[in-house]
C-alpha positions in Angstrom: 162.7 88.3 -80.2 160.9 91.2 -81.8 158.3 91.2 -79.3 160.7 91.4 -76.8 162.7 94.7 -77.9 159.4 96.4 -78.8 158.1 95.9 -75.5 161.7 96.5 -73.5 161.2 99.6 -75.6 157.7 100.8 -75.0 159.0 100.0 -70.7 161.5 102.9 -71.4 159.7 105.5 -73.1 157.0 104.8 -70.4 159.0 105.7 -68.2 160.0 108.8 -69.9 156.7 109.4 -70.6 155.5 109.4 -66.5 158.0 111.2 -65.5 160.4 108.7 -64.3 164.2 108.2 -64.4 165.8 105.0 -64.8 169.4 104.7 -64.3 170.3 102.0 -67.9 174.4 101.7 -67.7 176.2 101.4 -71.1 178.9 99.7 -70.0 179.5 97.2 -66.8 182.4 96.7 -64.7 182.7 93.4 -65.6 180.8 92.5 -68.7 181.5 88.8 -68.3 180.3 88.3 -64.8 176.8 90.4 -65.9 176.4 88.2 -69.0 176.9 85.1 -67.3 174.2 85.7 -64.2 172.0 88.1 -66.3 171.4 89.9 -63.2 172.6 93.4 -61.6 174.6 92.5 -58.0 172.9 94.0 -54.6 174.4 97.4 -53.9 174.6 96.7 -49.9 175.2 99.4 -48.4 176.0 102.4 -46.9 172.7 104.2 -47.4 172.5 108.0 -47.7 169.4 109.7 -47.1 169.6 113.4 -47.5 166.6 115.6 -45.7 165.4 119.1 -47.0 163.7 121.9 -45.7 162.9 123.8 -48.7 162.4 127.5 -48.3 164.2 127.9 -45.2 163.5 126.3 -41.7 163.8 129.0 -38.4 166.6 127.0 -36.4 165.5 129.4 -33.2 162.5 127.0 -32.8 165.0 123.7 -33.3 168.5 123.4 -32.4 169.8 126.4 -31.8 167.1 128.4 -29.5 167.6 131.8 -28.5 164.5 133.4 -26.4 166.1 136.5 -26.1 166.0 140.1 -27.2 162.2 139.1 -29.4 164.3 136.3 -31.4 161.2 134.5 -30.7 157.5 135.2 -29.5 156.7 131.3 -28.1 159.3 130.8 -25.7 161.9 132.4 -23.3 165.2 131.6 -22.8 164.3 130.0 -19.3 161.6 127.6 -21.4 164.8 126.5 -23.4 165.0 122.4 -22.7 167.9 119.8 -23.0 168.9 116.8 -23.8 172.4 115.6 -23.1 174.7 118.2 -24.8 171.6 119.4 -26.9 169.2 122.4 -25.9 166.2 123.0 -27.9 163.2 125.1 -28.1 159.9 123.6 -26.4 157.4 123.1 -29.3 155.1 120.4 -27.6 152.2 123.1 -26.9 152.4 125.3 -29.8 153.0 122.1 -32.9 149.8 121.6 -35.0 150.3 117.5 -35.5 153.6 115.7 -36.0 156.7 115.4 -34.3 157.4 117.8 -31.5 160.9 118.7 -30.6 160.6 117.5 -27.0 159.7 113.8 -28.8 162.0 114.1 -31.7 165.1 114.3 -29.0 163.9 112.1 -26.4 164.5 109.0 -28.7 167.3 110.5 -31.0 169.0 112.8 -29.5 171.9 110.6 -28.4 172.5 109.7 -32.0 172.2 113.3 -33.2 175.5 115.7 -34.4 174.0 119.0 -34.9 176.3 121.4 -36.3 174.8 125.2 -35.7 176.1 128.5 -37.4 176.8 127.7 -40.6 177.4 130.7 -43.2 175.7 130.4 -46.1 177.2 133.3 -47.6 173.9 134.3 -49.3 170.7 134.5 -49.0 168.6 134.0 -52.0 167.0 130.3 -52.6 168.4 129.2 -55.6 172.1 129.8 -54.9 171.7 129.2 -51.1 170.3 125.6 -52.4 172.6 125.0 -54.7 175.6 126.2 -52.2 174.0 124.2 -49.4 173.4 120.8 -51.7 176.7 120.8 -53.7 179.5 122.5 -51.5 179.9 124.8 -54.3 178.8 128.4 -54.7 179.6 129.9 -58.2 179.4 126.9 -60.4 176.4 125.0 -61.8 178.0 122.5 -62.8 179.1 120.0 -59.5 176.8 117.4 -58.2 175.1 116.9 -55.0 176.0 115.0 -52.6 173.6 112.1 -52.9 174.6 111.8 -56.3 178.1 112.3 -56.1 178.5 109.3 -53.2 176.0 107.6 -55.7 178.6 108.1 -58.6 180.9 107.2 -57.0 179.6 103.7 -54.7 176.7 102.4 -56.8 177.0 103.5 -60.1 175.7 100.6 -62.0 172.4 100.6 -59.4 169.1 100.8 -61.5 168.0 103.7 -59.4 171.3 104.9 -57.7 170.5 108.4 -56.8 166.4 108.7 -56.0 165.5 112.3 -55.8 162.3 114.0 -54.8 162.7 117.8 -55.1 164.9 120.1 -54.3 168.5 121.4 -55.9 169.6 117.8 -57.7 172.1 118.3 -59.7 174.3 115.0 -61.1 177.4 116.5 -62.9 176.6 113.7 -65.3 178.5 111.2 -63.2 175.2 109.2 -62.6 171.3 109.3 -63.7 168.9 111.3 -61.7 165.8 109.0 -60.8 162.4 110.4 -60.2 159.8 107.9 -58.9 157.5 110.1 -57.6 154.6 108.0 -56.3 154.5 104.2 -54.5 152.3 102.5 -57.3 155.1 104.2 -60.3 157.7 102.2 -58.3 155.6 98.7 -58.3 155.0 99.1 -62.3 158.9 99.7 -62.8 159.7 96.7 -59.9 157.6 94.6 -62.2 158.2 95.6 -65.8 157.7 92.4 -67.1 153.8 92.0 -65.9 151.0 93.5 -67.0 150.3 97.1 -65.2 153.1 95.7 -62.4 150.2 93.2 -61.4 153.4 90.1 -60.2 150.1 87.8 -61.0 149.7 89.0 -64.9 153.3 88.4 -66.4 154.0 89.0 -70.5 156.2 85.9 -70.2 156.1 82.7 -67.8 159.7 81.7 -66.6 160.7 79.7 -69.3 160.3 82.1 -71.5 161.8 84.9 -69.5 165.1 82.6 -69.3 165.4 82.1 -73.0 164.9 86.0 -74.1 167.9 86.7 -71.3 169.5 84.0 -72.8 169.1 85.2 -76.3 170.0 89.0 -75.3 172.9 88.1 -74.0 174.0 85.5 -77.2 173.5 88.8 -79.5 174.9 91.5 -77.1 178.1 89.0 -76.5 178.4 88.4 -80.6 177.7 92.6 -81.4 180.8 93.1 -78.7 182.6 91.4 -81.6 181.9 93.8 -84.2 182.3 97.2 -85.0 179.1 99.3 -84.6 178.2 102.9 -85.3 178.1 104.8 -81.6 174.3 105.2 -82.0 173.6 101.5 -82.7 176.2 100.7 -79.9 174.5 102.3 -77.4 171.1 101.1 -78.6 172.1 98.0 -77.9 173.8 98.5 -74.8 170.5 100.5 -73.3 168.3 97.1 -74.8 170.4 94.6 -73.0 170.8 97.1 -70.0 166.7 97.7 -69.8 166.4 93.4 -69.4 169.3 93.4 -66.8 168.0 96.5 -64.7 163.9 94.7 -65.1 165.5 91.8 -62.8 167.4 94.1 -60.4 164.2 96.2 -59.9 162.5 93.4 -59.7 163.8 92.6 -56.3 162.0 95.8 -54.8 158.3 94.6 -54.8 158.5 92.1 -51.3 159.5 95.4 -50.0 156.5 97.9 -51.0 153.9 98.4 -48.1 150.2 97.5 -49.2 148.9 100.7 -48.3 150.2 103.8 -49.1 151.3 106.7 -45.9 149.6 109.5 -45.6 152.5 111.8 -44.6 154.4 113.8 -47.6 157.7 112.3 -46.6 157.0 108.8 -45.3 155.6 108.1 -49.4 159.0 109.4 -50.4 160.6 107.6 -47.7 158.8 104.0 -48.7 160.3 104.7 -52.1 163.6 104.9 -51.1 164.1 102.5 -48.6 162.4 99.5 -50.4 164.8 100.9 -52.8 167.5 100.3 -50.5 166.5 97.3 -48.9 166.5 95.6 -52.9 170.1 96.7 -53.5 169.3 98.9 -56.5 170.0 102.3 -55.1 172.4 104.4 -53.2 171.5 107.5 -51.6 167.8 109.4 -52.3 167.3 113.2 -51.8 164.1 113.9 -49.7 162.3 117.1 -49.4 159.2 119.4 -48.6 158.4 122.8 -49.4 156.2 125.9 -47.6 159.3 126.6 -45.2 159.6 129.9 -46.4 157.6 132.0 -43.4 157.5 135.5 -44.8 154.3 135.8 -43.5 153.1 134.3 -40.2 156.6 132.4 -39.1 155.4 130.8 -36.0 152.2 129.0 -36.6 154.0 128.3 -39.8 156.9 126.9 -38.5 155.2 125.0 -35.5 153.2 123.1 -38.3 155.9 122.4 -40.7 158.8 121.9 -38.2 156.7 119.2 -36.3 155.8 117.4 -40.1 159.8 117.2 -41.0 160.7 115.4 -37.7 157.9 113.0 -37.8 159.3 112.1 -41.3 162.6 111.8 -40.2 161.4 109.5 -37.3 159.2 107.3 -39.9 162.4 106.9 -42.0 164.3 106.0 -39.3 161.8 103.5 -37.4 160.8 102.1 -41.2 164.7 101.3 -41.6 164.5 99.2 -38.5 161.9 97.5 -39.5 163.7 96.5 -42.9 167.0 96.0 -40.9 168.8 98.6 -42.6 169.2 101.0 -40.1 172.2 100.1 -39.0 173.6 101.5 -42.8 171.5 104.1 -43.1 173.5 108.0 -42.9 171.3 110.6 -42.7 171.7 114.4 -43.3 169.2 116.9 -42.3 169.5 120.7 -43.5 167.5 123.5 -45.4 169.1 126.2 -47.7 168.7 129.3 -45.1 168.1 130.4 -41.9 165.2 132.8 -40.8 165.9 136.3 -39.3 166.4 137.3 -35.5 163.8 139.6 -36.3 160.0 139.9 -37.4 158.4 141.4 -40.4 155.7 143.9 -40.6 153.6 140.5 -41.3 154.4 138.8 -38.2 156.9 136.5 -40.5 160.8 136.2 -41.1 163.0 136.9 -43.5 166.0 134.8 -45.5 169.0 134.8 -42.9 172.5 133.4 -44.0 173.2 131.7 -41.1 171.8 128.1 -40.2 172.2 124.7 -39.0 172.7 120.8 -39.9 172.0 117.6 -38.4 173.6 114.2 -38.7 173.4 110.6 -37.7 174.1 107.3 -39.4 176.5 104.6 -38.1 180.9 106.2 -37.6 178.7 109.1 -36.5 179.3 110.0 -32.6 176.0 111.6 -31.3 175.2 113.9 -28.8 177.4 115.7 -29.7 176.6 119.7 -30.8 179.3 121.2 -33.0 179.3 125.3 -33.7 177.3 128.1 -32.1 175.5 131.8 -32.6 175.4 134.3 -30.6 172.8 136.1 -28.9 172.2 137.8 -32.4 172.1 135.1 -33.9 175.4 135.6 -36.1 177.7 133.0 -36.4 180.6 132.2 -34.4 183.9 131.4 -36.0 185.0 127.5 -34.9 188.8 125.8 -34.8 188.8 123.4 -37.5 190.9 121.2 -35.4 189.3 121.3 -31.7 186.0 122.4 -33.4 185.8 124.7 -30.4 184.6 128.4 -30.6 187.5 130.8 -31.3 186.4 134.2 -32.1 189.9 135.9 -32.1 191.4 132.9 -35.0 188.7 130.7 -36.0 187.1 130.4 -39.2 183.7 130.6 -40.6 182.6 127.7 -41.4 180.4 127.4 -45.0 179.1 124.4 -47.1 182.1 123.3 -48.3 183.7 122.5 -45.3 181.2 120.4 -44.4 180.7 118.4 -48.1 184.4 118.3 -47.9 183.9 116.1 -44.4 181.1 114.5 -45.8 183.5 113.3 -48.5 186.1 112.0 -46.0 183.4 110.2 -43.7 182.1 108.6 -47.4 185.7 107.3 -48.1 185.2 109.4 -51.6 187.4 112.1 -51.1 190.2 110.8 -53.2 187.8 109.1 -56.1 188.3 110.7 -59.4 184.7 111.9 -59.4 185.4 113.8 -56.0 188.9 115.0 -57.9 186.8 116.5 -61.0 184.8 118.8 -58.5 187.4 119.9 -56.2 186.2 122.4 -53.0 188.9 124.3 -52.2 188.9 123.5 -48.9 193.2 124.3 -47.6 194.1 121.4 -45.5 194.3 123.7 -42.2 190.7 124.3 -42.7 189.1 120.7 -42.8 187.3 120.0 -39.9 189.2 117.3 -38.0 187.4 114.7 -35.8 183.4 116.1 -37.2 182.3 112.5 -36.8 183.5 111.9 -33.4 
């Protein structure tokens, strides 16, 4: 028995030590059901997968293209393409590798809700993230989205809210999980073998089955008596670390042999084996360099083309699994990039940008919003979602977490209730998801 807790103890602070966050719950939902199948139910589903752009992606050269007045220098507005509702800039001839836009839309684009013109208010990178992540401008203190829906759906799930960069703030309503490479995830899906080898276990089955049974004895007889808070907890996070070890272990039939190449298919193997093994909720994805003071095109064209082929992988992977079909995913960056160009041939932070959506209860083809020919927003009719310079609004982050909320069912949990938006009823956007 001693065995056991030192090693369930060295697991933990391994993790700790590798950088790795492991979500250990104090207390269940039902203690009785836990303690009499010693393992964790499957969280099945919705999944949320939440894209970033970090640094600031130039929409011109996505969804919203302009190809007017020297907006941009690869295109004109006569090269501008469509597909369905969607027009897009042509970025087949200029992308160096990955996805290009022309691709990207022929297979998606009649799932796709792209919502152009958004204010962001601001245009420095840390509050713009925070802003564009939380819904929430002046306060460090409310959670992202991923983790809120995490909070809020899958609490109890090992690693409920994966993330891999990027603003991911919890507002303590869940444990933030960083697993940041493939063969991390198979030691953590097989805790109870030696260096997460399935073939080299500590215990045989047996013996497995009696230390749960044991754990369980002492945790259901220390229920019964009044502990100090520290030893409480101690004994909570031991019997928590054996339940959580059987949960995870449910992961490793779904971790590829080889390793991807590609920045965002690794993250994206995390999370959906993740996914596919019940232990998590939503994961926040992300990768960097977006932020083209200098040299914006061949910049762009290289990292533009990289974030759709990741998106794709993501989204062909989840088939594979057959998950797709509960998989939501948001796309979006902190900033926009200017309607003009730098001494350095680059672009500048701009306050106005786009999202992009699709999941299942989201309607596609569908493009909500607009700029103008300056590439300034244009206020939108919450209610028809129609452009309406003379009485619309501007539309900013909040309104669209606040819909995220709704299309999450979480808009009246208490977790929601503790981090209100301030979004006036007249304001929500009514019918977003079609």
């Amino acid at each position: 028995m001693s065995k056991d807790r030192s090693m369930r103890r060295d697991f933990l602070k391994w993790c700790a030590g590798a950088g790795l966050g492991l979500a250990t719950p104090i207390r269940f939902p039902d203690t009785a059901q836990a303690d009499d199948s010693h393992e964790l139910p499957a969280y099945d589903g919705p999944y949320y997968i939440v894209f970033n752009a970090s640094g600031g992606w130039d929409t011109t050269y996505l969804m919203d293209p302009k190809g007017v007045g020297g907006i941009n220098r690869l295109y004109e507005e006569g090269d501008i393409l469509t597909h369905g509702v969607h027009r897009f800039a042509p970025t087949a001839k200029h992308k160096e590798g990955g996805l290009s836009n022309e691709d990207f839309y022929a297979e998606f684009g009649d799932e796709l809700l792209v919502f152009n013109g958004l204010d962001y208010s601001v245009n420095n990178h840390s509050p713009c993230s925070r802003y564009m992540a939380t819904g929430k401008l002046d306060s460090l203190a409310y959670p992202t989205f991923a983790a809120l829906v995490a909070a809020c759906q899958g609490p109890t799930c090992p690693l409920s809210f994966l993330t891999f960069g990027n603003y991911s703030a919890t507002g303590n309503l869940v444990a933030m999980s960083r697993v940041p490479y493939l063969p991390s995830l198979k030691r953590i899906a097989n805790a109870d073998a030696i260096e997460g080898n399935e073939r080299s276990p500590y215990h045989d089955e047996f013996a497995l089955s009696r230390i749960e049974q044991a754990l369980g004895e002492r945790r259901a007889d220390r229920a019964r008596q009044p502990l100090l808070p520290r030893r409480d907890r101690a004994e909570n996070m031991l019997y928590a670390a054996q339940i959580n070890s059987k949960a995870l272990a449910r992961v490793t039939p779904h971790i590829p042999q080889s390793i991807p190449k590609q920045r965002l298919a690794q993250q994206a193997e995390i999370a959906l084996a993740s996914f596919k093994a019940g232990v998590c909720v939503s994961a926040n994805l992300s990768i960097g360099q977006f932020d083209s003071h200098a040299n914006n095109d061949r910049d762009q064209m290289k990292l533009i083309p990289e974030f759709l082929e990741g998106i794709a992988y993501v989204l062909h992977r989840a088939e594979e699994l057959q998950i797709r079909e509960k998989l939501v995913v948001v796309v979006q960056s902190e900033m926009g990039r200017t309607p003009t160009y730098n001494k350095g041939d680059g672009k500048d932070h701009w306050s106005i940008g786009s999202t992009m959506f699709l999941g299942p209860g989201i309607k596609g083809d569908r493009v909500i919003g607009s700029t103008d020919e300056k590439q300034f927003a244009v206020p939108l009719d919450p209610t028809s979602l129609s452009d309406d310079k003379e009485r619309g609004i501007r539309i900013r982050p909040e309104h669209l977490h606040q819909a995220l909320r709704q299309f999450a069912g979480i808009a009246d949990h208490p977790h929601s209730r503790e981090f209100p938006l301030g979004v006036a009823g007249p304001e929500e956007l009514r019918g977003i998801w079609g």
